[in-house]
Backbone as CSV, one residue per row, in Angstrom:
resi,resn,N_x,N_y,N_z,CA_x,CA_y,CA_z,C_x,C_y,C_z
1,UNK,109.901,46.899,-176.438,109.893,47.270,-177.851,109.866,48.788,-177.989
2,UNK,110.388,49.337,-179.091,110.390,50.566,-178.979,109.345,50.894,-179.757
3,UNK,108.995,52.562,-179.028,107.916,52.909,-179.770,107.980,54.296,-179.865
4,UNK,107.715,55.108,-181.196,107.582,56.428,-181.689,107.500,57.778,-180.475
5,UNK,106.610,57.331,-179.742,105.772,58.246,-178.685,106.888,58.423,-177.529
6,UNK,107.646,57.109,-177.446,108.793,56.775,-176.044,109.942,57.532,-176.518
7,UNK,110.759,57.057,-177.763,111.431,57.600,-178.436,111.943,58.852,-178.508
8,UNK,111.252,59.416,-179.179,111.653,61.138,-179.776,111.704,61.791,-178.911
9,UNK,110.939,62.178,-177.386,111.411,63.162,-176.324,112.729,62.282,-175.445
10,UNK,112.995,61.245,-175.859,114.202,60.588,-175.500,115.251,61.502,-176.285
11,UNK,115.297,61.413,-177.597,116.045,61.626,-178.660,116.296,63.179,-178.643
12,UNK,114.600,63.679,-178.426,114.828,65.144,-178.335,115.699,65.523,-176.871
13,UNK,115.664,65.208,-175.908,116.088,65.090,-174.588,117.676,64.968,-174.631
14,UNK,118.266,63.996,-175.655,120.028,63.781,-175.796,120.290,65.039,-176.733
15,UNK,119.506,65.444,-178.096,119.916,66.290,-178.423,119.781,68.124,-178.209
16,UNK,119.175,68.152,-177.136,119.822,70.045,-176.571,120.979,69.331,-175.962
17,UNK,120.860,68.241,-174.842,121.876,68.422,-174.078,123.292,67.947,-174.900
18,UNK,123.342,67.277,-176.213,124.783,67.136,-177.014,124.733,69.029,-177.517
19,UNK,123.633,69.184,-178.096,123.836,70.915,-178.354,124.557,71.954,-177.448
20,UNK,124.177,71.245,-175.952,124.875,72.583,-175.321,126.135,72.085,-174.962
21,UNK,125.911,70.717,-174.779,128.053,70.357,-174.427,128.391,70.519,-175.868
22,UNK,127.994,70.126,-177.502,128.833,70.916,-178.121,129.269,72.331,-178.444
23,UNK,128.271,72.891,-178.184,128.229,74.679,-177.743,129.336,74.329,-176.708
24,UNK,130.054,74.470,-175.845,131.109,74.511,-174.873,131.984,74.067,-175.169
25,UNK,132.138,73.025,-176.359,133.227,72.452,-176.657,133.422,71.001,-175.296
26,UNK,132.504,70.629,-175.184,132.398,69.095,-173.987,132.818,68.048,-174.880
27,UNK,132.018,67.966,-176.183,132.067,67.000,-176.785,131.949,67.629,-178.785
28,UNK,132.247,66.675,-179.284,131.980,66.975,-180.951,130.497,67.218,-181.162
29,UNK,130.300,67.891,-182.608,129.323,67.862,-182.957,128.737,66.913,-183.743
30,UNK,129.379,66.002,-183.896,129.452,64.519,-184.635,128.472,63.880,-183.984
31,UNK,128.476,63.795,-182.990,127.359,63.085,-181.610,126.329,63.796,-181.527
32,UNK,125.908,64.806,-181.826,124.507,65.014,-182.574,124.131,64.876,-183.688
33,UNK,125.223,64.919,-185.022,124.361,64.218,-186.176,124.091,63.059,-186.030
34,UNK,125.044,62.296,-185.027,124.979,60.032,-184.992,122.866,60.519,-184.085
35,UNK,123.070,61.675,-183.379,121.648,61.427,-182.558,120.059,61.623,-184.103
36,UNK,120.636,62.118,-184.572,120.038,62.933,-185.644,119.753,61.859,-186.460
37,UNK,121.087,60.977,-186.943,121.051,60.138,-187.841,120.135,58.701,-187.312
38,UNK,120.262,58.625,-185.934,119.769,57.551,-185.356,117.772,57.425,-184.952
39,UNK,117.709,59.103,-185.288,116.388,59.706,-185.567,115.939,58.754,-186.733
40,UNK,116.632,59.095,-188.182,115.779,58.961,-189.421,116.335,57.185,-189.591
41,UNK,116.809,56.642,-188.926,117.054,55.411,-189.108,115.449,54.319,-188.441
42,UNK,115.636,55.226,-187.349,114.191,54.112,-186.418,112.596,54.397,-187.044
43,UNK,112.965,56.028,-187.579,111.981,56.337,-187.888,111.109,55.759,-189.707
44,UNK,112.509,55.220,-190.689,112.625,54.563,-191.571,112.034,52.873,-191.312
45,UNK,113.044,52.410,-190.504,112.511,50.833,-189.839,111.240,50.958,-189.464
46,UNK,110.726,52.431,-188.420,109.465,51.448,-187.911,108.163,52.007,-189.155
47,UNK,108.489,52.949,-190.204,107.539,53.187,-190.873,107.364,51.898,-191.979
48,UNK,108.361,51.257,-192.398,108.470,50.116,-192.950,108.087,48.554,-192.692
49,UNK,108.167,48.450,-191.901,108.290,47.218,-190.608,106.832,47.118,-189.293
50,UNK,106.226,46.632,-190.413,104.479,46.661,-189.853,104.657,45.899,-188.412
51,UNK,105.233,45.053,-188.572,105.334,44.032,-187.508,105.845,44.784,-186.245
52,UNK,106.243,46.207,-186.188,107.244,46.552,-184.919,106.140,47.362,-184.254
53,UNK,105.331,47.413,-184.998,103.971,48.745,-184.189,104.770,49.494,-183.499
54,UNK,105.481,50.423,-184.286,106.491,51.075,-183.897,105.324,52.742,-183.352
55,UNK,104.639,52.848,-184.813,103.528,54.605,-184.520,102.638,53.701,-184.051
56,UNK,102.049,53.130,-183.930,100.654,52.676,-184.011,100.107,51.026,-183.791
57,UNK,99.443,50.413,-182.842,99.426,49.035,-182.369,98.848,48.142,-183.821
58,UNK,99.996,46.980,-184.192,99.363,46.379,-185.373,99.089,44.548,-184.846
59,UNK,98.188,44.486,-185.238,97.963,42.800,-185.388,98.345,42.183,-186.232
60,UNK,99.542,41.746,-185.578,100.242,40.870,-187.195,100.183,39.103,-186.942
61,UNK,100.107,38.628,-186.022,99.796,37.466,-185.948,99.345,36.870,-184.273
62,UNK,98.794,35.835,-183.902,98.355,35.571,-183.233,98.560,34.653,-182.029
63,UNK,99.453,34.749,-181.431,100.504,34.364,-180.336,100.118,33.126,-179.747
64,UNK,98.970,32.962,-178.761,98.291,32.169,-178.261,96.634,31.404,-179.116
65,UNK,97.513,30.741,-179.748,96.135,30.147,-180.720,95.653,28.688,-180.661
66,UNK,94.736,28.183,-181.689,94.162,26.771,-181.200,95.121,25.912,-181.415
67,UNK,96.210,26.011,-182.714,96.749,25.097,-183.003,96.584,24.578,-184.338
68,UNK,95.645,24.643,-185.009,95.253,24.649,-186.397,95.160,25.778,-187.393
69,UNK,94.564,27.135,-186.947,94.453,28.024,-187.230,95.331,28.867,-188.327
70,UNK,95.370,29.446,-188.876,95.772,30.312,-189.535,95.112,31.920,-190.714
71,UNK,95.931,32.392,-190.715,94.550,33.516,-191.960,95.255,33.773,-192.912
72,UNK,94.524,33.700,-193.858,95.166,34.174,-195.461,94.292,35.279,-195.299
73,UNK,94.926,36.265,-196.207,94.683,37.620,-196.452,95.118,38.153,-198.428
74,UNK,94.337,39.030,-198.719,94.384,39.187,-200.046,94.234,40.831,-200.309
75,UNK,95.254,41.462,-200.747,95.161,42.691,-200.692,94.740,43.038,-202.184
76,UNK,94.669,44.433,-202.371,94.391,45.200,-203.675,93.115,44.827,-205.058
77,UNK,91.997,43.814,-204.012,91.145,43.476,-204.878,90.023,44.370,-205.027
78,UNK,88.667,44.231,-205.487,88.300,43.019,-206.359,89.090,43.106,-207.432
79,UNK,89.421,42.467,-208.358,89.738,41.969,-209.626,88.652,41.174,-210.390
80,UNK,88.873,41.216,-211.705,88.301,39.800,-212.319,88.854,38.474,-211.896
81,UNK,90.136,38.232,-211.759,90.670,37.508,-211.343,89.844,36.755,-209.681
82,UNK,89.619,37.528,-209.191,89.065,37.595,-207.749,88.320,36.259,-207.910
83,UNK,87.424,36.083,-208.611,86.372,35.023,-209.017,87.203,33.550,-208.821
84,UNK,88.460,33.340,-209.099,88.961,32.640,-209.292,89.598,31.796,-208.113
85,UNK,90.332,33.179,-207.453,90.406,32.719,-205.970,89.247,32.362,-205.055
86,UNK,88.083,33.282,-205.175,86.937,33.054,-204.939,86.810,31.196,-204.919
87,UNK,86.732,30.694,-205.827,86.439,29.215,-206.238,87.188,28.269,-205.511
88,UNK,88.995,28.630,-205.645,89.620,28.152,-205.224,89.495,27.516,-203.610
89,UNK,89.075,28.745,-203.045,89.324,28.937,-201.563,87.621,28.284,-201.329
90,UNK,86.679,28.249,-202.335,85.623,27.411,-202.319,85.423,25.760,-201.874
91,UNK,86.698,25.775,-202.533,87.040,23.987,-203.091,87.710,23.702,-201.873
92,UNK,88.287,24.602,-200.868,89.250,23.820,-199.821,88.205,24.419,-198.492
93,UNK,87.097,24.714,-198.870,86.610,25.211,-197.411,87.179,26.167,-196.878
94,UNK,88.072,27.249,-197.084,88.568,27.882,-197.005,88.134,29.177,-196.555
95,UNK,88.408,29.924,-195.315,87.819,31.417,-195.385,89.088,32.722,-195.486
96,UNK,88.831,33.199,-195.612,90.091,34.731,-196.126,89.237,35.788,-195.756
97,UNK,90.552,36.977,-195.609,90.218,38.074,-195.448,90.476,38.822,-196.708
98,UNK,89.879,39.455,-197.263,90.294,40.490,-198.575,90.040,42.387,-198.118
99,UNK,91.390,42.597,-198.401,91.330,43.965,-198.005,91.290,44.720,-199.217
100,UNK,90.242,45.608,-199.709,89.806,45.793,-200.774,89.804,47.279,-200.734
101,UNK,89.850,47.671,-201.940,90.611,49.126,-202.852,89.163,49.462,-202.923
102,UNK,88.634,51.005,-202.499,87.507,51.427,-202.769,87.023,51.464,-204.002
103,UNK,87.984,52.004,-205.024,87.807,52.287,-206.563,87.902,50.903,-207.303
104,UNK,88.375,49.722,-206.848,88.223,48.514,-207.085,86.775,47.952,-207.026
105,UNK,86.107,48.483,-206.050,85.304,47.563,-205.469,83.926,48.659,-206.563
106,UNK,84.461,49.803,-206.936,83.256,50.749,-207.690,83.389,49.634,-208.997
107,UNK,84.488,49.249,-209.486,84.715,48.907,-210.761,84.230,47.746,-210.824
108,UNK,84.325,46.470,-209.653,83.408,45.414,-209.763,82.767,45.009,-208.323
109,UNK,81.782,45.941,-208.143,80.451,45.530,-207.166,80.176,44.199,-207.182
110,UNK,79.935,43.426,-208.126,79.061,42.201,-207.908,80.573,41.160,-207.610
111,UNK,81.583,41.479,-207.562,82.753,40.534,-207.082,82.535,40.885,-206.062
112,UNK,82.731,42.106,-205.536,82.627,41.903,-203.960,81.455,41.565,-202.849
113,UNK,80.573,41.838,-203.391,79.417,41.152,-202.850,79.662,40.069,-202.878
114,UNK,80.169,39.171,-203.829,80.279,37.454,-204.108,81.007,37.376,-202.487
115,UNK,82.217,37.979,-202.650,83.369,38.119,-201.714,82.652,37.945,-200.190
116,UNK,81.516,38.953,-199.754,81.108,38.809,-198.409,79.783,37.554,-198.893
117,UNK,79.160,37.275,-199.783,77.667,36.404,-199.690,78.714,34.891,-199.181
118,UNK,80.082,34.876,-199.556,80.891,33.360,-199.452,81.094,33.327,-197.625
119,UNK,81.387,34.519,-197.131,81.522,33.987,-196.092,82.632,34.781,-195.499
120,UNK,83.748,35.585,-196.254,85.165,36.136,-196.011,84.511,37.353,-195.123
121,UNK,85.606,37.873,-194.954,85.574,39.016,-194.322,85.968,40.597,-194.976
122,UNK,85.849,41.313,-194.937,86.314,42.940,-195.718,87.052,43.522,-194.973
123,UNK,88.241,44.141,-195.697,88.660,45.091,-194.839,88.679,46.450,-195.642
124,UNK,89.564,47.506,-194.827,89.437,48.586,-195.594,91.442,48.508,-195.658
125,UNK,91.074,49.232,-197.514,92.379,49.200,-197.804,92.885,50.461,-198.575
126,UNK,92.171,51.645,-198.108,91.650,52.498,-198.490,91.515,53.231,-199.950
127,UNK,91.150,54.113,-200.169,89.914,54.192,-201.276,91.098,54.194,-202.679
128,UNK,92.470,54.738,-203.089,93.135,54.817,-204.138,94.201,53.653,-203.669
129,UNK,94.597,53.719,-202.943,96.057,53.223,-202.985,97.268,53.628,-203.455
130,UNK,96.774,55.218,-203.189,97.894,55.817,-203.815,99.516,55.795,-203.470
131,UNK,100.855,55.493,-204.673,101.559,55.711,-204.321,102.668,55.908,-203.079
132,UNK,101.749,57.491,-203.035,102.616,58.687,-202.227,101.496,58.476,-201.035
133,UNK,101.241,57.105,-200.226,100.467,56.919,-198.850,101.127,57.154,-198.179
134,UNK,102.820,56.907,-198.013,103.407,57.452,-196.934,103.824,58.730,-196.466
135,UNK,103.433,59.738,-197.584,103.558,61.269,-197.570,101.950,61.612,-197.517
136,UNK,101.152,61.090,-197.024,99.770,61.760,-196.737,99.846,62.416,-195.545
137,UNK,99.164,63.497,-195.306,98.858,64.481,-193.988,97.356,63.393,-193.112
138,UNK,96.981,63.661,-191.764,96.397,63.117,-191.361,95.123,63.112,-191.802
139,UNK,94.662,64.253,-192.191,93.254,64.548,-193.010,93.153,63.641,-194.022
140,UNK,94.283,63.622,-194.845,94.627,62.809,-196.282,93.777,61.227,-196.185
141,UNK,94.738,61.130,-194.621,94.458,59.628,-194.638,93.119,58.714,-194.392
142,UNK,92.562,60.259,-193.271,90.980,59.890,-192.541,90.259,60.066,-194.209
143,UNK,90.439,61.070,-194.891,89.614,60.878,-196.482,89.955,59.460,-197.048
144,UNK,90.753,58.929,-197.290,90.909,57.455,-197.728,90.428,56.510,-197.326
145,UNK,90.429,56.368,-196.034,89.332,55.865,-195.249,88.191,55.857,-195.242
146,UNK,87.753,56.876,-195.163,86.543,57.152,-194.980,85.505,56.870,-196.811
147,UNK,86.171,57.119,-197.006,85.593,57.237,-198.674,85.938,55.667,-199.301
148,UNK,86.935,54.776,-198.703,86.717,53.239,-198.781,85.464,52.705,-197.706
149,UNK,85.228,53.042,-196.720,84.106,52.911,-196.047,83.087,53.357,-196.426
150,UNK,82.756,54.557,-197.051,81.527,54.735,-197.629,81.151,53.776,-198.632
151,UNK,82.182,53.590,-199.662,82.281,52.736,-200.971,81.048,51.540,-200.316
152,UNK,82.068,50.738,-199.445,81.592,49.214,-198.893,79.900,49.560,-198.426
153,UNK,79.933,50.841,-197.425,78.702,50.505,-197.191,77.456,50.848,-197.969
154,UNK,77.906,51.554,-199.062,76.630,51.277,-200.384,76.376,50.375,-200.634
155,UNK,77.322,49.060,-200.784,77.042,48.451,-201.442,76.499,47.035,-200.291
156,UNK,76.766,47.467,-199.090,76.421,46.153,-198.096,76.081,47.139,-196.502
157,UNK,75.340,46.655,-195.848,75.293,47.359,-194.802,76.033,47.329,-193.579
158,UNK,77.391,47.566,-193.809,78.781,47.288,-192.862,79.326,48.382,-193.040
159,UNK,80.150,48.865,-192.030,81.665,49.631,-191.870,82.920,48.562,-191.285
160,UNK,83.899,48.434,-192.110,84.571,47.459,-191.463,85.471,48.151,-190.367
161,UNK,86.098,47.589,-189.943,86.907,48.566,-188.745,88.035,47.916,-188.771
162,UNK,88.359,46.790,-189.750,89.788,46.264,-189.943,90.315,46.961,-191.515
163,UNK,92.170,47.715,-190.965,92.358,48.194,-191.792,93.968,47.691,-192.198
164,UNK,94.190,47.764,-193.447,95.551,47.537,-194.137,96.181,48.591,-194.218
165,UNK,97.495,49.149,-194.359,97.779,50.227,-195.251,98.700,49.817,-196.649
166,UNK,98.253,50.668,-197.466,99.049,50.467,-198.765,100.635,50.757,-198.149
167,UNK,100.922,49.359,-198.763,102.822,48.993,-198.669,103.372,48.842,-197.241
168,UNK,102.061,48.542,-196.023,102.356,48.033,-195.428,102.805,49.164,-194.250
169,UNK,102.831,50.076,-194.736,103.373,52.059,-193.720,102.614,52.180,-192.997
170,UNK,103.213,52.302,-192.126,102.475,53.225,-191.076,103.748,54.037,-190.657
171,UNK,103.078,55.218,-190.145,103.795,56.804,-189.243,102.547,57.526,-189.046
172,UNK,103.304,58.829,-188.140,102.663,59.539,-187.154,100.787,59.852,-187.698
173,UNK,100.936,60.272,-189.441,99.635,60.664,-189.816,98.751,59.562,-189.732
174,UNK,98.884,58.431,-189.967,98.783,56.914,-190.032,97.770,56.438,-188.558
175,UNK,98.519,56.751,-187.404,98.583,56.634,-186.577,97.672,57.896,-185.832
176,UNK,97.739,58.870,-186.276,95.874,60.117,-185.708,95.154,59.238,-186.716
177,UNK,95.242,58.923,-187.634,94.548,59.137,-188.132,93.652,57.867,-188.223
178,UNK,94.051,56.516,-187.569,93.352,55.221,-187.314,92.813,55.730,-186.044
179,UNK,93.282,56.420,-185.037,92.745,57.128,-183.827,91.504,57.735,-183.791
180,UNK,90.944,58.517,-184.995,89.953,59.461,-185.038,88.990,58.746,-185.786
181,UNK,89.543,57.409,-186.702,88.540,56.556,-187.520,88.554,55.096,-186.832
182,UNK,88.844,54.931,-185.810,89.008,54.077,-184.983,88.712,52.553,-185.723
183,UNK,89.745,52.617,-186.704,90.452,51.021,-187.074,91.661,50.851,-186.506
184,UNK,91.490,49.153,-186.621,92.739,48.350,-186.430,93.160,47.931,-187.111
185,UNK,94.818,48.423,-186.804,95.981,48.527,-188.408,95.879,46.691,-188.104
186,UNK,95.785,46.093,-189.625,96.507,44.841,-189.292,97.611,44.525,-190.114
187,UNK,98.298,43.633,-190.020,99.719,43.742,-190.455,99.677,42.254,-191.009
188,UNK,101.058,41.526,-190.965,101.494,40.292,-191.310,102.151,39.908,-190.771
189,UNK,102.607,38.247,-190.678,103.801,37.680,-190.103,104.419,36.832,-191.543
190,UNK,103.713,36.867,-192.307,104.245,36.242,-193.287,104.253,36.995,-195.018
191,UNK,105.179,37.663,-195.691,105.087,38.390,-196.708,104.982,37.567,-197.707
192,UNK,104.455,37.118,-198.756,104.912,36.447,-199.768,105.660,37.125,-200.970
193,UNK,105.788,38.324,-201.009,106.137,39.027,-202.022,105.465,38.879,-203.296
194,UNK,104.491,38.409,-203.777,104.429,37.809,-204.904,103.677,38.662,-206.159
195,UNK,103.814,40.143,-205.602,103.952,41.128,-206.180,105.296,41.700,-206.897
196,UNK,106.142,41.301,-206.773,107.583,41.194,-206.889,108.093,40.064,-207.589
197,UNK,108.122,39.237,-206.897,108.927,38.139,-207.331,107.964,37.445,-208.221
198,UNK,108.891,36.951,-209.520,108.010,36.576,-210.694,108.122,35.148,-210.588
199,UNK,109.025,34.422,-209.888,109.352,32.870,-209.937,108.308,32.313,-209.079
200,UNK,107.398,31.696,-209.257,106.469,31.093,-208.701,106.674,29.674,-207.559
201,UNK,107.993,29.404,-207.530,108.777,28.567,-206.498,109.218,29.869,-206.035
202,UNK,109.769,30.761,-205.726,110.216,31.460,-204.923,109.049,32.192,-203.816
203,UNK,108.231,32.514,-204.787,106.852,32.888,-203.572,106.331,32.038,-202.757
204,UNK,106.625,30.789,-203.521,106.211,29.601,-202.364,106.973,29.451,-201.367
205,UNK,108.550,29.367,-202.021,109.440,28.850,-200.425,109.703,30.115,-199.634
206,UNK,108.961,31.239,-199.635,108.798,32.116,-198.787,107.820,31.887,-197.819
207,UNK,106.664,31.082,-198.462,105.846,31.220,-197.232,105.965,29.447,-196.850
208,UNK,105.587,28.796,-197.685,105.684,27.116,-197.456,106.296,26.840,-195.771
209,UNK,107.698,27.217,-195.725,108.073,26.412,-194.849,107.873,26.913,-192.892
210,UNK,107.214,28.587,-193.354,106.880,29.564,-192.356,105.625,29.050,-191.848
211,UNK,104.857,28.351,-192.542,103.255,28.313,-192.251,102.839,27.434,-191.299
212,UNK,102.030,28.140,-189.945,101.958,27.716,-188.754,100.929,28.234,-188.542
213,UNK,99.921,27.645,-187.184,99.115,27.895,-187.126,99.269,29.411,-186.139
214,UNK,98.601,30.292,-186.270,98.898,31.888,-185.926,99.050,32.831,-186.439
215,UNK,99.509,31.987,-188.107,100.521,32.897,-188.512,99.031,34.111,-189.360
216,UNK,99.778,35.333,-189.992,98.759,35.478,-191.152,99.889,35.918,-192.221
217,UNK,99.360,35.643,-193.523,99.655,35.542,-194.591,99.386,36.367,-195.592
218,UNK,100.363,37.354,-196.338,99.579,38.431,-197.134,99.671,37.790,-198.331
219,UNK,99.042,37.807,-199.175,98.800,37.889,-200.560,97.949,38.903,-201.441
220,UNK,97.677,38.576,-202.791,97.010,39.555,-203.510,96.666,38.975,-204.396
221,UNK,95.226,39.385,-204.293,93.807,38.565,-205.638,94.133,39.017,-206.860
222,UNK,95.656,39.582,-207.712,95.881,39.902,-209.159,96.326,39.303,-209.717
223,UNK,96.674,38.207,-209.509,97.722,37.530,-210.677,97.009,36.133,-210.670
224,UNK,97.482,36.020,-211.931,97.415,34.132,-212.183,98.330,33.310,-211.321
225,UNK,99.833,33.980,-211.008,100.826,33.156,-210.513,100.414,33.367,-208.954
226,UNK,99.921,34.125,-208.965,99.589,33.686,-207.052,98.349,32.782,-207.231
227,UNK,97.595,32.705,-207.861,96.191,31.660,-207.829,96.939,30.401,-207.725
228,UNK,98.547,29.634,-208.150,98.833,28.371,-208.938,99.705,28.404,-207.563
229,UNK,100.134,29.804,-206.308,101.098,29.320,-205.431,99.966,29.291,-204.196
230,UNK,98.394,29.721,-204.321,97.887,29.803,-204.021,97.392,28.326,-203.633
231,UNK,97.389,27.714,-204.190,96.880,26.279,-204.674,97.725,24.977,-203.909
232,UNK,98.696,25.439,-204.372,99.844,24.458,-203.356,99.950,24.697,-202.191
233,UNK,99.667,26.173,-202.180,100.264,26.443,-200.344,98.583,25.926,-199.769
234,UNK,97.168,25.743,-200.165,95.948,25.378,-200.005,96.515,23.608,-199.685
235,UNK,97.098,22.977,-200.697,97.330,21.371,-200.810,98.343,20.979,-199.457
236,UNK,99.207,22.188,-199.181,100.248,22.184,-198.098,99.687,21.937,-196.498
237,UNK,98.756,22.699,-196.574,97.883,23.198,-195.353,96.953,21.886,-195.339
238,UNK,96.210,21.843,-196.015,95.595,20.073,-195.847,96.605,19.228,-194.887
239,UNK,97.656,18.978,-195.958,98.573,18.066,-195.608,98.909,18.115,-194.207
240,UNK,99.195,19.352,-193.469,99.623,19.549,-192.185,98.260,19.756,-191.156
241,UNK,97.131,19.870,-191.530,95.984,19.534,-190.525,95.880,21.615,-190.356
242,UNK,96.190,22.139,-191.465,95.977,23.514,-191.247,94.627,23.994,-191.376
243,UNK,94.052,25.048,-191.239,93.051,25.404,-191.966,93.218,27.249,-191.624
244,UNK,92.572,28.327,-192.589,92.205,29.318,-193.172,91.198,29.690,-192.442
245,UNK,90.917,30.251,-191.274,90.449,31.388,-191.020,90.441,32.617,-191.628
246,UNK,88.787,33.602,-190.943,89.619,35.190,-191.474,89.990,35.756,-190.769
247,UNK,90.827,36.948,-190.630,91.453,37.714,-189.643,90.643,37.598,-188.170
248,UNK,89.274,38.362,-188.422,88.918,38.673,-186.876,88.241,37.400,-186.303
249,UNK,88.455,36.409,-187.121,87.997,35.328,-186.114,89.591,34.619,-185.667
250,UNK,90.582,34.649,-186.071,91.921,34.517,-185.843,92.790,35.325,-184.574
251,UNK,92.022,36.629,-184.386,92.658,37.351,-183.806,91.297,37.752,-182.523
252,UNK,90.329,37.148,-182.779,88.798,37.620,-182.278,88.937,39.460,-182.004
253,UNK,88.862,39.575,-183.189,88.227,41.061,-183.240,87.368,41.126,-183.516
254,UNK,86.211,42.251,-183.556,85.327,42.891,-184.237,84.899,43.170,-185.982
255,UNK,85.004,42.448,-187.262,85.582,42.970,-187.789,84.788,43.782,-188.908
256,UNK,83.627,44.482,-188.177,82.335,44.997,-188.561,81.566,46.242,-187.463
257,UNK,81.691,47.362,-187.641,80.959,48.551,-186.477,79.900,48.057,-186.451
C-alpha cells in the first residue's frame, strides 16, 4: 500500500532527475508536470480516503473477528436528538461509539454523561469541527484536540485516545499531530452518507447490504432520518445474528489513557 512517507522522496527522486534530462533536452518537460501532477493526485486520494492510511495508520475495520461483531459509530454529537438514539440503541442492547464535538458536549453536558453512564464509548472529534480542518497547521490540530480532551475530562474522569477527524482527512499536520497527542485515527469501512443524502432508502441501501461482522459504520446523532434508518438497519442486524459493539472493544484498543 502506498504511503506519504515512501512516496514523495520517490517522487522527489524522479523529479531532479526528469529536471536534469529535461535541462539537456533527454526528454520533455511534460514528464515532470505528469510527475508533479501525479504528486497532487495521491496526495488528494490519500487525504480523502481514510481507509488508505495513506499519512497516518487508521482503524477502519476489523479483519480477523468473532463473527458476530460489528461497531456503529456516531459522529458530531451530543445533540438533543442524541437522547433518542440513546433509547433506541437501549431497546436493542446495543453499544456505540460516539465521537463527540467539544463545543457540543459544553452545550449539552448531561447528554453526554447519559452517553458514557449507558455504557458507549467517547471519542475525540475535536473541539469545533471546523470547516477549514484540512488547512490546519500542526499546532492547529494538537489545540483541537487537546481542548476536546480537556472538554470530556471536566466533565468525566477520562482522556480518550480514540480519535475521528472532521470529514474524515487526514495529511501530514494530521499525522504530527496524532503523533505528539498520541491518538488513534479511526476511520470506517462503511459510509452511510446520511448527512447528504436526504432519501432515507438510499442511506439504507448503502449500508444494509455491506453489513458484516468487522465492519464499522459511520453515522451521525442529528437527524430524525438517521434515527428511522437507524432502526431498520438495528431490525436488520437482529435478523442476521449481528450485534453492535464499540470501537475499542471491536478493534481491542485502549479506548481511555
Amino acid at each position: 500500500m502506498f504511503k506519504h512517507k515512501y512516496v514523495i522522496p520517490v517522487l522527489l527522486s524522479l523529479g531532479i532527475l526528469g529536471a536534469i534530462l529535461a535541462i539537456f533536452g533527454v526528454i520533455s518537460w511534460w514528464w515532470c508536470f505528469l510527475l508533479v501532477f501525479i504528486w497532487i493526485a495521491l496526495t488528494t486520494w490519500g487525504s480523502f480516503d481514510i481507509r488508505k492510511s495513506y499519512f497516518v495508520q487508521v482503524f477502519y475495520k476489523r479483519k480477523y473477528h468473532d463473527g458476530i461483531s460489528l461497531a456503529l459509530t456516531f459522529d458530531d454529537g451530543p445533540t438533543p436528538i442524541t437522547n433518542d438514539f440513546l433509547d433506541l440503541l437501549k431497546t436493542y442492547n446495543a453499544k456505540a461509539t460516539f465521537f463527540c464535538i467539544g463545543k457540543q458536549i459544553d452545550k449539552y453536558p448531561d447528554i453526554f454523561k447519559r452517553i458514557l453512564a449507558e455504557g458507549h464509548t467517547i471519542g475525540n472529534h475535536t473541539m469545533n469541527h471546523t470547516k477549514t480542518f484540512g488547512f490546519l497547521n500542526e499546532n492547529q490540530v494538537i489545540q483541537e484536540l487537546s481542548s476536546c480532551d480537556a472538554e470530556i475530562h471536566d466533565l468525566a474522569p477520562l482522556i480518550p485516545r480514540l480519535f475521528r477527524p472532521p470529514f474524515g482527512v487526514t495529511n501530514p499536520s494530521v499525522a504530527k499531530a496524532v503523533k505528539h497527542t498520541k491518538h488513534q485515527v479511526i476511520g470506517w469501512s462503511i459510509r452511510s452518507l446520511d448527512t447528504i443524502l436526504k432519501d432515507e432508502q438510499k442511506i439504507y441501501d448503502r449500508v444494509a447490504p455491506r453489513l458484516g461482522a468487522g465492519e464499522i459504520v459511520l453515522f451521525h446523532d442529528t437527524s430524525e432520518r438517521t434515527l428511522r434508518v437507524l432502526k431498520r438497519i438495528l431490525d436488520l442486524m437482529e435478523s442476521k445474528g449481528l450485534i453492535s459493539v464499540t470501537v475499542d472493544d471491536l478493534l481491542n484498543l485502549n479506548a481511555y489513557e
